[in-house]
C-alpha positions as a Markdown table, in Angstrom:
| # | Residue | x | y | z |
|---|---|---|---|---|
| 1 | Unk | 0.0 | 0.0 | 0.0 |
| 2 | Unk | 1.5 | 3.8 | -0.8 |
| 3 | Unk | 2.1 | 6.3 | 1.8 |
| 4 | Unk | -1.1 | 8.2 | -0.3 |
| 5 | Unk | -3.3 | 5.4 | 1.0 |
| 6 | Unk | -2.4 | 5.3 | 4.3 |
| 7 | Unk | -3.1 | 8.8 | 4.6 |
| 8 | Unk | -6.1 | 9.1 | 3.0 |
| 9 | Unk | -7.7 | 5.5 | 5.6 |
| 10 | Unk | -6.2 | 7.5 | 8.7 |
| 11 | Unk | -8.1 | 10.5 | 7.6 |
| 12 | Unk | -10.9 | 8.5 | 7.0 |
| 13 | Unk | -11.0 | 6.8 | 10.7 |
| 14 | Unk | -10.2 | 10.4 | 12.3 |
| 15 | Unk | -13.7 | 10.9 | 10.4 |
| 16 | Unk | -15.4 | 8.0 | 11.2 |
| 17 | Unk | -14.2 | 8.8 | 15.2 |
| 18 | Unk | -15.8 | 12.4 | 14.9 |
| 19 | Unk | -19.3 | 10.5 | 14.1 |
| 20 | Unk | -19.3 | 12.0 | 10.4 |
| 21 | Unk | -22.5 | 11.4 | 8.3 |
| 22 | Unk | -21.9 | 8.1 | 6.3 |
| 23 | Unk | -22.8 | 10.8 | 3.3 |
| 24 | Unk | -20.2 | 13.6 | 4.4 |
| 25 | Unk | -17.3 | 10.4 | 4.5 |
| 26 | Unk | -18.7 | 9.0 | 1.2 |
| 27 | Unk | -18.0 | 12.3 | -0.1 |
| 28 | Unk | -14.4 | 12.8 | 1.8 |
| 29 | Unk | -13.4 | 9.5 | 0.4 |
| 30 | Unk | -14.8 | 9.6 | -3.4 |
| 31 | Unk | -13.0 | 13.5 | -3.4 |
| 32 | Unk | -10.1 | 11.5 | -2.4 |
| 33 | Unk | -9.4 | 8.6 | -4.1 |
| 34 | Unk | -10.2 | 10.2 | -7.5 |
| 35 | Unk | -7.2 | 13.3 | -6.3 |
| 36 | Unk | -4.8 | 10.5 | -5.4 |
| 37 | Unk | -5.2 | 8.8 | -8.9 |
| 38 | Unk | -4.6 | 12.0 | -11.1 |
| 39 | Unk | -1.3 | 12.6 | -8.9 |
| 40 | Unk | 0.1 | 9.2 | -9.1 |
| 41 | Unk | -0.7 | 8.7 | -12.9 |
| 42 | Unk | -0.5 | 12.5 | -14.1 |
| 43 | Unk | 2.2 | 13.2 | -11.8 |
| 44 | Unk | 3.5 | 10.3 | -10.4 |
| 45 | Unk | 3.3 | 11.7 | -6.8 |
| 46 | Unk | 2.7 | 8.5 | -4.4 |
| 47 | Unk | 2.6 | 10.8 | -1.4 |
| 48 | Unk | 0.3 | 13.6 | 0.4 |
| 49 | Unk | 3.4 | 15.4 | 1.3 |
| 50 | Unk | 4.7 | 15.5 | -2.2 |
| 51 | Unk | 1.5 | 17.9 | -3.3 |
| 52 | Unk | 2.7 | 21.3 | -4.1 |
| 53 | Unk | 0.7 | 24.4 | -4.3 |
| 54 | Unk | 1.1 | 24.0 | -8.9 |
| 55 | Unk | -0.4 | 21.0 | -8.8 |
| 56 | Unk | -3.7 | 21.9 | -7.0 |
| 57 | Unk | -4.2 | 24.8 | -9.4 |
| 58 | Unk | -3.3 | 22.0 | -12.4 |
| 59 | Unk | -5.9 | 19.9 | -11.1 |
| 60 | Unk | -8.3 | 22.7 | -10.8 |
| 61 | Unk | -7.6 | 23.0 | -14.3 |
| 62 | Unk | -8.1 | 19.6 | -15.2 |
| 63 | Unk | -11.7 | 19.5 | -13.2 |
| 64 | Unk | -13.0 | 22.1 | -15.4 |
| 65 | Unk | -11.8 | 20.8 | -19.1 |
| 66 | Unk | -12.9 | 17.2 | -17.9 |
| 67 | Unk | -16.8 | 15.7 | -18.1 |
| 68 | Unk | -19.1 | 14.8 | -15.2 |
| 69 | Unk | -18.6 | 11.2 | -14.2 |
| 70 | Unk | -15.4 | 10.6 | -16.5 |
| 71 | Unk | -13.1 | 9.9 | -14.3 |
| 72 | Unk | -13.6 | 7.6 | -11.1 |
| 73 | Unk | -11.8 | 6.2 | -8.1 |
| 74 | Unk | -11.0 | 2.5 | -9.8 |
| 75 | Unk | -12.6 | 1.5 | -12.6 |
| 76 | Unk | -14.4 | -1.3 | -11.1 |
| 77 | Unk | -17.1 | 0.9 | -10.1 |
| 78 | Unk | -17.6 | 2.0 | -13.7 |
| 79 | Unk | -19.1 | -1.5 | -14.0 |
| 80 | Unk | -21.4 | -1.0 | -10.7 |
| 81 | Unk | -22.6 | 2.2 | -11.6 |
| 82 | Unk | -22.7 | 2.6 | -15.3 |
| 83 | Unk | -22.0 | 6.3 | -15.1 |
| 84 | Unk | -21.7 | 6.8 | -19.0 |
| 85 | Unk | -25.8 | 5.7 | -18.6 |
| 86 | Unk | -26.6 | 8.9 | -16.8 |
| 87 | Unk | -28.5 | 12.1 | -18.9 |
| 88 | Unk | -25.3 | 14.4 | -17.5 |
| 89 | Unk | -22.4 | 12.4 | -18.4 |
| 90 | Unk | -19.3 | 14.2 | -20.2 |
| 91 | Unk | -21.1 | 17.3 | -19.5 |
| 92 | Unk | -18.6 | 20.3 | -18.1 |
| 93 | Unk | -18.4 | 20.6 | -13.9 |
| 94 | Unk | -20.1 | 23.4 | -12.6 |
| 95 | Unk | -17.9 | 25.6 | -10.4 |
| 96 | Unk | -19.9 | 24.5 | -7.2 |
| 97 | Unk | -19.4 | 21.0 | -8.0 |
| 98 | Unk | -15.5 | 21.6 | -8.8 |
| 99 | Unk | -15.6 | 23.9 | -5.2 |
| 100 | Unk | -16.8 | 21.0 | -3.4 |
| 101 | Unk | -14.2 | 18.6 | -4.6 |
| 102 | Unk | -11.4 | 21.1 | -3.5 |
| 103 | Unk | -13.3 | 21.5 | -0.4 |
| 104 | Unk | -13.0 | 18.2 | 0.6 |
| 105 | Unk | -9.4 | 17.6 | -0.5 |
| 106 | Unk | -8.3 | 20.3 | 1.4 |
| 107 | Unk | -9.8 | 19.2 | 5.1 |
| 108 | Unk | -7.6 | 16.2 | 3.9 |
| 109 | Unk | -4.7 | 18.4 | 3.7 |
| 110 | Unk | -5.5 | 20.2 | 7.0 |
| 111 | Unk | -5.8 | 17.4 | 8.9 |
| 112 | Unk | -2.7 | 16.6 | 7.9 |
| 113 | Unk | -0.8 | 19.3 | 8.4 |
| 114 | Unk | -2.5 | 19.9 | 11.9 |
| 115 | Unk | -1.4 | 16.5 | 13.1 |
| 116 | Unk | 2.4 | 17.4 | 11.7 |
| 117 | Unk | 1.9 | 14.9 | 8.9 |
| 118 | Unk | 3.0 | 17.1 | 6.4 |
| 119 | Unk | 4.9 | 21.1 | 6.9 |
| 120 | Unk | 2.2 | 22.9 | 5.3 |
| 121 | Unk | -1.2 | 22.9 | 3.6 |
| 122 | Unk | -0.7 | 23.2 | -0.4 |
| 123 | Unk | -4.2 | 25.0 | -0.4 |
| 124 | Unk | -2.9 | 27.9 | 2.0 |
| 125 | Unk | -2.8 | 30.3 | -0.9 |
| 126 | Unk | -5.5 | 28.7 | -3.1 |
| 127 | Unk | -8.5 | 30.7 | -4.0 |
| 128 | Unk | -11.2 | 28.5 | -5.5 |
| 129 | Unk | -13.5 | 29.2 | -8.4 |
| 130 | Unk | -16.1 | 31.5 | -8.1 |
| 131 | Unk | -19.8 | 30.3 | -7.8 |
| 132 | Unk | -21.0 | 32.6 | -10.9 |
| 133 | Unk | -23.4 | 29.2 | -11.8 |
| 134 | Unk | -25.4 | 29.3 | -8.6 |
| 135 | Unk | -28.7 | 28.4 | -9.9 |
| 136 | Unk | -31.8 | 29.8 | -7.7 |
| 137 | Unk | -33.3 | 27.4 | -5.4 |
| 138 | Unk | -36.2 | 25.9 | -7.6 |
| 139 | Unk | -40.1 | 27.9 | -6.2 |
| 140 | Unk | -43.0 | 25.7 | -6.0 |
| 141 | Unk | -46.4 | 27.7 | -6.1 |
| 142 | Unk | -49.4 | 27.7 | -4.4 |
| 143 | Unk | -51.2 | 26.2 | -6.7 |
| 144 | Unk | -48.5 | 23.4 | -7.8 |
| 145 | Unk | -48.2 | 22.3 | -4.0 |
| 146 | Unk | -52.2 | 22.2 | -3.7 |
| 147 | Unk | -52.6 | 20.0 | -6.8 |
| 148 | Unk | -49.5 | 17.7 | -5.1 |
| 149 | Unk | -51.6 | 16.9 | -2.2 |
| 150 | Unk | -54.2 | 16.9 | -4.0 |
| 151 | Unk | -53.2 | 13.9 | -5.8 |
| 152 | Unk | -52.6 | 11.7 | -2.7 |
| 153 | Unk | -55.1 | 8.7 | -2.6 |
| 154 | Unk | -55.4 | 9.2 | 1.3 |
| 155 | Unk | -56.8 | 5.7 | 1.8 |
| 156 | Unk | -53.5 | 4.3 | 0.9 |
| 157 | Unk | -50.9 | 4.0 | 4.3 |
| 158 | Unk | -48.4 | 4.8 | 2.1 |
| 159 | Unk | -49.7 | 8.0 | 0.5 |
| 160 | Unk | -51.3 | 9.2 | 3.7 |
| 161 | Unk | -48.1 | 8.7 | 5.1 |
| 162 | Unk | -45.9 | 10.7 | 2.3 |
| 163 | Unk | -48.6 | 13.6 | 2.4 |
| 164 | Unk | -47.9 | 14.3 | 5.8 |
| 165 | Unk | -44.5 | 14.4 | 5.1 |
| 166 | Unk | -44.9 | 16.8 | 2.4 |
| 167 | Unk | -46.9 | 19.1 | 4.2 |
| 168 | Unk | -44.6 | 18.8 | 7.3 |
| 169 | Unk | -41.7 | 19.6 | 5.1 |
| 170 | Unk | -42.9 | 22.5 | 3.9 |
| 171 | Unk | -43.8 | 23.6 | 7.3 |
| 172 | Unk | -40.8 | 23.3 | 9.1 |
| 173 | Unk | -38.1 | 23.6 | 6.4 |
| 174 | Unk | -37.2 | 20.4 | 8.3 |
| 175 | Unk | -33.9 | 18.1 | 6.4 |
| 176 | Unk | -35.6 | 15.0 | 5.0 |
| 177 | Unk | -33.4 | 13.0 | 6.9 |
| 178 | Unk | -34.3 | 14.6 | 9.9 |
| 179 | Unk | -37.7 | 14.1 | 9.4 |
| 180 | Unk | -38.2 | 10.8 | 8.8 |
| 181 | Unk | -36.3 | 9.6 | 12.1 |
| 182 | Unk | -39.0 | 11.5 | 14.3 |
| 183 | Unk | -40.2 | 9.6 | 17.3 |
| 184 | Unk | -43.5 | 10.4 | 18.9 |
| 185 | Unk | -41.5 | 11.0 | 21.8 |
| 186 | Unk | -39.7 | 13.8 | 20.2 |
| 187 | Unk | -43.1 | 15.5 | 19.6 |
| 188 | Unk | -45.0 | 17.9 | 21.9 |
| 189 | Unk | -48.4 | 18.2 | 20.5 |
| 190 | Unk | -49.3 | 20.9 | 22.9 |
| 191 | Unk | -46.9 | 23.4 | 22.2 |
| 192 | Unk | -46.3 | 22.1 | 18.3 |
| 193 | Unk | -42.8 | 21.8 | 18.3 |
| 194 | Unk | -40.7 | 18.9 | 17.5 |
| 195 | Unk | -37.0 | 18.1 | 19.1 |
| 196 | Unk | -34.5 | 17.1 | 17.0 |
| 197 | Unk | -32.0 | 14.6 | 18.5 |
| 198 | Unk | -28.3 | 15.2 | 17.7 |
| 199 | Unk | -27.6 | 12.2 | 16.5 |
| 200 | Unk | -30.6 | 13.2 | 13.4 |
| 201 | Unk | -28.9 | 16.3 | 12.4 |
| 202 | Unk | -26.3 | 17.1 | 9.7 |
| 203 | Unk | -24.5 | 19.7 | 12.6 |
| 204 | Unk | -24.9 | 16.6 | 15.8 |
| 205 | Unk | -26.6 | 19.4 | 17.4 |
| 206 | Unk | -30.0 | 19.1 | 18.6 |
| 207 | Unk | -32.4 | 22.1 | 17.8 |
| 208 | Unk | -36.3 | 22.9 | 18.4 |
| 209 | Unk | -38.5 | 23.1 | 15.0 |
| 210 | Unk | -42.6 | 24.2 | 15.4 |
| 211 | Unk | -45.1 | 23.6 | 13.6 |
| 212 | Unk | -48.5 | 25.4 | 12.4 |
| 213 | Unk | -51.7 | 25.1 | 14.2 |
| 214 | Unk | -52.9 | 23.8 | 10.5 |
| 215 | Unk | -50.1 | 21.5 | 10.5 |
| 216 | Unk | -51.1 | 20.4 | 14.2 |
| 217 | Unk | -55.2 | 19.7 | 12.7 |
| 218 | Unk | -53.0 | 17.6 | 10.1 |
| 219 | Unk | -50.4 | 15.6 | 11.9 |
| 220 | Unk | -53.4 | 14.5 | 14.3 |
| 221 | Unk | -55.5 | 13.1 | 11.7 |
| 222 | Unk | -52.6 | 10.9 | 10.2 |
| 223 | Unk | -52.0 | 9.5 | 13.6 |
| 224 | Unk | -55.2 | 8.6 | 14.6 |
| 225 | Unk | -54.9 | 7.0 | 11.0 |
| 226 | Unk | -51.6 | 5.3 | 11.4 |
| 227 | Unk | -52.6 | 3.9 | 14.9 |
| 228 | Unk | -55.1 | 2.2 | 13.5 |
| 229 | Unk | -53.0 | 0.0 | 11.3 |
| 230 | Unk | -49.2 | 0.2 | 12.3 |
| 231 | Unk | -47.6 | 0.1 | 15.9 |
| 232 | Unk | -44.4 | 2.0 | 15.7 |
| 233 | Unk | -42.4 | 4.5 | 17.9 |
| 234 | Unk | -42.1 | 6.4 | 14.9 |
| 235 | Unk | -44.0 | 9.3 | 13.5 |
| 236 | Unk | -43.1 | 8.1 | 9.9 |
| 237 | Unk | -43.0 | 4.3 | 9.3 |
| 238 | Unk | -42.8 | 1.6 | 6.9 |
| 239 | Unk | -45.4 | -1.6 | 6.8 |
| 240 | Unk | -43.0 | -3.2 | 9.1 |
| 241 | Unk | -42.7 | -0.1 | 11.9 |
| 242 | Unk | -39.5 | 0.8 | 10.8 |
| 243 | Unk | -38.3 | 4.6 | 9.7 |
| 244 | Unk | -38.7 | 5.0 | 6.3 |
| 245 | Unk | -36.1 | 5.2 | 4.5 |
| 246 | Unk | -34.7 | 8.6 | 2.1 |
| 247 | Unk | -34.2 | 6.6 | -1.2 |
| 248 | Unk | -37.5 | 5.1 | -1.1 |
| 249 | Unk | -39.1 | 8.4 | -0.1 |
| 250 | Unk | -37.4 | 10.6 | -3.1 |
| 251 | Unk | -38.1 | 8.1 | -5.8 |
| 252 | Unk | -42.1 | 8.3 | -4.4 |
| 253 | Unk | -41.8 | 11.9 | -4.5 |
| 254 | Unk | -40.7 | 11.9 | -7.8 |
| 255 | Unk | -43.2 | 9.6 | -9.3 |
| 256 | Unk | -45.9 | 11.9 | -6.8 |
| 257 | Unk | -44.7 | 15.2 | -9.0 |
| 258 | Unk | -43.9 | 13.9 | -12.6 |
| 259 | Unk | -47.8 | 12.8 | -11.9 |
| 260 | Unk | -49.0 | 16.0 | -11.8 |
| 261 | Unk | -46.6 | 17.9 | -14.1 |
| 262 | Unk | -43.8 | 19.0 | -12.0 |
| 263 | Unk | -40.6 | 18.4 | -13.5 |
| 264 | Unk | -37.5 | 17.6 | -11.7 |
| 265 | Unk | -38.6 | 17.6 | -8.5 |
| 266 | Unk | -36.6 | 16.8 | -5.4 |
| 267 | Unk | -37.6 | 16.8 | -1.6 |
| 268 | Unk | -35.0 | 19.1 | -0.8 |
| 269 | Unk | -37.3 | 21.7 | -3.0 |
| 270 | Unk | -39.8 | 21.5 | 0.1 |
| 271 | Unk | -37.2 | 22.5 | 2.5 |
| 272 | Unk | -35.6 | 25.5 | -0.1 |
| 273 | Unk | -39.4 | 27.0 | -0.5 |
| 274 | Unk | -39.9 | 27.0 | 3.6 |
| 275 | Unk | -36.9 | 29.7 | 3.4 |
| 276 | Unk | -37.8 | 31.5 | 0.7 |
| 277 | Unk | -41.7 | 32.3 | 2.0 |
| 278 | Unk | -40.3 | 32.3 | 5.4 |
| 279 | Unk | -38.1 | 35.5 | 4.2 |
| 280 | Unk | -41.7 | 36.4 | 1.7 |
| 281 | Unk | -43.2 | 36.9 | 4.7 |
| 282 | Unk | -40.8 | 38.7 | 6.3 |
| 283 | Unk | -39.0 | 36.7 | 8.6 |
| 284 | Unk | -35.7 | 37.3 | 9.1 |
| 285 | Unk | -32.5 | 35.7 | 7.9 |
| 286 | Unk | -31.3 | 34.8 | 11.6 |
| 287 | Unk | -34.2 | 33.2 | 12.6 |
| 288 | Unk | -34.3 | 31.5 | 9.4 |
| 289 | Unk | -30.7 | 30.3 | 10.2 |
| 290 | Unk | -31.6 | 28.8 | 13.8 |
| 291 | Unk | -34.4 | 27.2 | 12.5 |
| 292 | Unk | -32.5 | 25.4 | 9.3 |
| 293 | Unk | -30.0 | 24.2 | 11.8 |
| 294 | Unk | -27.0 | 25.8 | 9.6 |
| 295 | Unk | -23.7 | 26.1 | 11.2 |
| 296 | Unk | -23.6 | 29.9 | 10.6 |
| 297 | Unk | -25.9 | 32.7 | 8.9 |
| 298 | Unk | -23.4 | 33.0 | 6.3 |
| 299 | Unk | -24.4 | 29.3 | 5.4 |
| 300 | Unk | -28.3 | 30.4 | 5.0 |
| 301 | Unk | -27.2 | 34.0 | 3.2 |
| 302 | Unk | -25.5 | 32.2 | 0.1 |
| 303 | Unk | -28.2 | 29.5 | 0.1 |
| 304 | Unk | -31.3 | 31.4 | 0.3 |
| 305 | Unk | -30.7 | 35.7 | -0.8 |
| 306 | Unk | -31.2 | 35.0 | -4.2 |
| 307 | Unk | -34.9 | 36.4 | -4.6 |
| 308 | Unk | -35.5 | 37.7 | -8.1 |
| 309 | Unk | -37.0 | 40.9 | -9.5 |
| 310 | Unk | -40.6 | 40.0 | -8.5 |
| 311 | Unk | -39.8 | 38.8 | -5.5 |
| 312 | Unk | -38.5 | 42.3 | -4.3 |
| 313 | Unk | -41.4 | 43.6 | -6.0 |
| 314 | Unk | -43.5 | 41.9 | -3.8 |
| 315 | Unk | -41.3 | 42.5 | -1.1 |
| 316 | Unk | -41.1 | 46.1 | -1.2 |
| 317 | Unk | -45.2 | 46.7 | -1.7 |
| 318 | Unk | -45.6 | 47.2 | 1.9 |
| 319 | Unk | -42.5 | 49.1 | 3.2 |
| 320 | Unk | -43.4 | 51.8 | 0.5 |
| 321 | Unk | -42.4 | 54.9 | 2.2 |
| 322 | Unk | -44.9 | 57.0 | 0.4 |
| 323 | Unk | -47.8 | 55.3 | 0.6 |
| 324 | Unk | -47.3 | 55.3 | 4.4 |
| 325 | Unk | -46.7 | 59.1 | 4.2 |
| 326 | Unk | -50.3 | 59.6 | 2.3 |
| 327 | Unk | -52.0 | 57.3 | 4.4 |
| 328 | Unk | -51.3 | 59.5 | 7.5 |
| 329 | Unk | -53.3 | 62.8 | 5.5 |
């Protein structure tokens, strides 16, 4: 085994032992492995400590000339995943998606260099590329969301059960993960608020979400529904009483939107258009930050303070200094 590999599986339990999200790893390692094979075959570099500051900004270079899903960590997953199969193959990285790679790589290099692995970090004087492609979070309207839930055959356990979580979604601006491992003794229905454990969470930090009084009317229904056919500690269950679980949720959303003619549609979208009327309505972007659970407001700013020309338009209707002027005459 090189010295590369060793560094990368020691970064990877120092990970593991800070109770990262199988997910965040996933990422640390795929970042990873697919860095380590570019030096060792473009540069024939067969150690972290050999990285110099030219060839990070040569393999930004190479991220952005090179195709989505080209190039992977060994090519035995080429044959697990078939990733020239996938509508986005070949096409050019997006800046985020090239940021993110670099992000990863360089907690790598950190780690390293904090634990005296290595002198220095080669990304100390690295600026990465600039997010010019950030794409709006996607808006769902009133009437879109009404015709969702509308289509829910509520006699199924199923469909009952993903309308709820719909509407809770929306409600809350709640992660999907998070949602789905609620436990009815996580929920006070008397003050309609919801504790998150740490253990739920992408920060390990517990927080407190709340509810509506509509979405209380709602959440009372489905379990007087669900108790009637399921025993389970949790809120949301399979047949079986387990938690449900994300993959099999997002592929019924899916199927639930394509059905009535919404395109590309992702739970996440639920969570993105909580913020976005949450700021509508004027809340503001501090409160929005608690409640999202994000590690800092900065995190919520670049996220959500995108609104568009109509949305200030709308926005700016009732702070109108003159029409408060005139209505005082």
């Amino acid at each position: 085994m090189l010295q590369f590999d060793y560094d990368i599986d020691d970064f990877m339990s120092y990970c593991q032992s800070q109770n990262l999200r199988p997910k965040t790893m996933q990422s640390y390692e795929q970042a990873l492995r697919i860095f380590e094979r570019y030096m060792m075959e473009i540069h024939n570099v067969k150690e972290a400590s050999e990285v110099r500051e030219g060839h990070i900004k040569e393999y930004i270079q190479y991220l952005s000339e090179r195709g989505k899903y080209t190039v992977v960590a060994n090519d035995h997953t080429k044959i697990l995943n078939h990733p020239d199969n996938r509508s986005d193959h070949n096409k050019p990285m997006s800046n985020t998606s090239i940021n993110n790679y670099l992000r990863n790589i360089k907690v790598f290099f950190n780690y390293l260099s904090e634990n005296h692995y290595i002198k220095s970090s080669p990304f100390a004087r690295i600026k990465r590329p600039l997010n010019n492609n950030h794409r709006p979070v996607d808006y769902l309207s009133d009437e879109a969301f009404v015709n969702l839930i509308k289509s829910f055959d509520m006699s199924k356990f199923h469909e009952y059960r993903d309308c709820t979580i719909c509407q809770l979604l929306i409600d809350t601006g709640m992660r999907l993960g998070e949602t789905l491992l609620i436990k009815l003794t996580d929920m006070d229905m008397l003050r309609r608020s919801i504790y998150l454990q740490p253990e739920n969470t992408k920060s390990k930090k517990g927080r407190m979400v709340f509810y509506s009084a509509e979405m209380g009317k709602i959440i009372k229904r489905w379990l007087q529904f669900k108790d009637r056919y399921r025993d389970s500690e949790y809120l949301f269950c399979t047949n079986n009483g387990k938690p449900l679980a994300i993959s099999n949720f997002e592929k019924n959303f899916r199927d639930y939107t394509q059905s009535v003619g919404i395109k590309k549609a992702h739970p996440h979208m639920l969570r993105n258009n909580f913020a976005k009327r949450f700021l509508m309505n004027g809340g503001d972007i501090y409160t929005l930050s608690r409640i999202l659970g994000h590690s800092s407001v900065t995190v919520t700013e670049k996220a959500y303070l995108d609104l568009d020309n109509e949305d200030l338009r709308v926005n700016y209707a009732p702070y109108s200094p003159l029409e408060k002027i005139m209505k005082r005459k």
